[in-house]
C-alpha positions, 0 to 999 in steps of 0.5 A, a space after each residue: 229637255 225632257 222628251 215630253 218638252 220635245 214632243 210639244 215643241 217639234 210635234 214629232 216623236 223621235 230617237 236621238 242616238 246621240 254622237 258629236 258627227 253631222 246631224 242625220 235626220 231620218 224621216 219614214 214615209 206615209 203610213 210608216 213609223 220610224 222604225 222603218 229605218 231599224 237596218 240602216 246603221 250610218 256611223 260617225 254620224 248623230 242620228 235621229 229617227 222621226 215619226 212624221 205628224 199623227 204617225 207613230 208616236 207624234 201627237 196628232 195634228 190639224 193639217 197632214 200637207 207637204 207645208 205642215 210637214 216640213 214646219 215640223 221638220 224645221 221645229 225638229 232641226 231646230 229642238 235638237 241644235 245640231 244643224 244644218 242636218 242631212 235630211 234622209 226621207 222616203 216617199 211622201 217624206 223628201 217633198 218635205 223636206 225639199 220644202 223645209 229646206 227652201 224655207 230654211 236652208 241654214 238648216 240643211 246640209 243636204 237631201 237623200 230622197 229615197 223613193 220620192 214622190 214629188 209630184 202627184 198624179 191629177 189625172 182621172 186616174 190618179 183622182 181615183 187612186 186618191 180616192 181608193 187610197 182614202 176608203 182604204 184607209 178608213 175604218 176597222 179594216 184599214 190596218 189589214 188592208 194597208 199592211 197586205 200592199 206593204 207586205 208587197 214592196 219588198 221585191 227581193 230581201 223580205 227583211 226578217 222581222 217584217 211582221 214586227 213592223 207589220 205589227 206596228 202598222 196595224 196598232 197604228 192603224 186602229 187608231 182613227 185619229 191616225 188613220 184620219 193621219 195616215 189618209 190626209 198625208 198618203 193623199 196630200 197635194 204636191 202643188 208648189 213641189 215643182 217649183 221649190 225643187 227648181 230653187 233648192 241650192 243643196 246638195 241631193 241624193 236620190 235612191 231608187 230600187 229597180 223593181 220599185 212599182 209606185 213608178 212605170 220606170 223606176 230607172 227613168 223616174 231616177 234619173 229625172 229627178 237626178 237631173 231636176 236637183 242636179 244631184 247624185 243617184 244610186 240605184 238598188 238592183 231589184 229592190 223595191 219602195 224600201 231599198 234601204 230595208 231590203 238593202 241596208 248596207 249598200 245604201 248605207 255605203 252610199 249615204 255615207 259617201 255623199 255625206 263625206 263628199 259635202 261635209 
């Protein structure tokens, strides 16, 4: 198959490394491109990084939502033959993947959730957020403007290439097909989130740095997400929204345990 035939069937872009270990896929978040996980080295494993829909190198979709997501989850897993695959997410991207998995668990072997956001905030504040989010993501200056905040969620080891990503982010981000992408994902709804997490029967592990400030308590956000999957958690002392960037070999250590433990 060549990739262009994978590209039509998935809707995602991606890289295979190849290898005959578990199939690890490794989803960025919103307003990420896969790249996002250049420092995270998982061996002995199949790994393959994805763009999500209309980010990156994926073709550009009708619908960025938790739902649409976790459908081209499912086609990716599904393209490569290699499941059930162990789906490491940051962000936006683990309430897909608890979705997906819900949907299809014949083809999960179990869940990292890096930093998750799964649920939204519906109060007055966080309508506003939403709204602030959508006009920064819009227009010429949406490339400089996100790439400032991102610039900022690395609290402690700045990797040393992050103008490369940063680079990255802003062609992207000229685009206004993927700006549109970009926006619709940063804002999608979490309805039914809640739920599907209540029923996943799969083995889980949450990663969270300490000093990451998408959350009031990074500590507690952890442990209550720990205790609703009913799976592990790792905290990254000091490290923000990209524990994985900022401490790669530590997570690694530790996504390889738990792949270990289940296989």
């Amino acid at each position: 198959m060549t990739k262009n035939e994978a590209l039509l069937q998935t809707s995602l872009a991606y890289d295979d490394a190849g290898g005959s270990g578990r199939l690890v896929i490794l989803l960025p978040g919103a307003g990420d491109v896969r790249s996002e996980y250049r420092h995270l080295t998982l061996d002995g494993h199949r790994v393959v990084t994805a763009d999500l829909p209309g980010h990156g190198e994926s073709p550009i979709a009708t619908e960025y939502s938790v739902a649409s997501t976790s459908e081209a989850l499912i086609g990716l897993i599904e393209t490569l033959e290699g499941g059930p695959a162990v789906v490491v997410a940051c962000s936006f991207a683990p309430a897909a993947a608890v979705w997906a998995a819900t949907e299809r668990p014949d083809l999960f072997a179990g869940i990292v959730a890096i930093s998750p956001h799964f649920h939204a905030d519906v109060s007055v504040k966080g309508r506003l957020v939403n709204w602030a989010t959508r006009a920064m993501v819009r227009g010429p200056w949406a490339g400089k403007v996100w790439t400032g905040l991102y610039e900022g969620w690395y609290k402690t080891n700045t990797p040393a290439d992050l103008d490369s990503q940063l680079a990255l982010l802003r062609t992207m981000l000229s685009d206004p097909a993927r700006r549109k992408a970009v926006r619709e994902t940063l804002t999608a709804g979490r309805a039914g989130v809640a739920e599907r997490m209540e029923t996943l029967n799969l083995p889980t592990l949450t990663i969270f740095g300490t000093a990451d400030d998408h959350f009031t308590d990074p500590a507690a956000e952890s442990e209550a997400v720990a205790s609703r999957l009913g799976g592990q958690r790792l905290l990254v002392d000091g490290a923000g929204h990209y524990p994985h960037v900022e401490s790669p070999e530590l997570v690694a250590a530790g996504i390889e345990s738990f792949i270990a433990q289940h296989d």
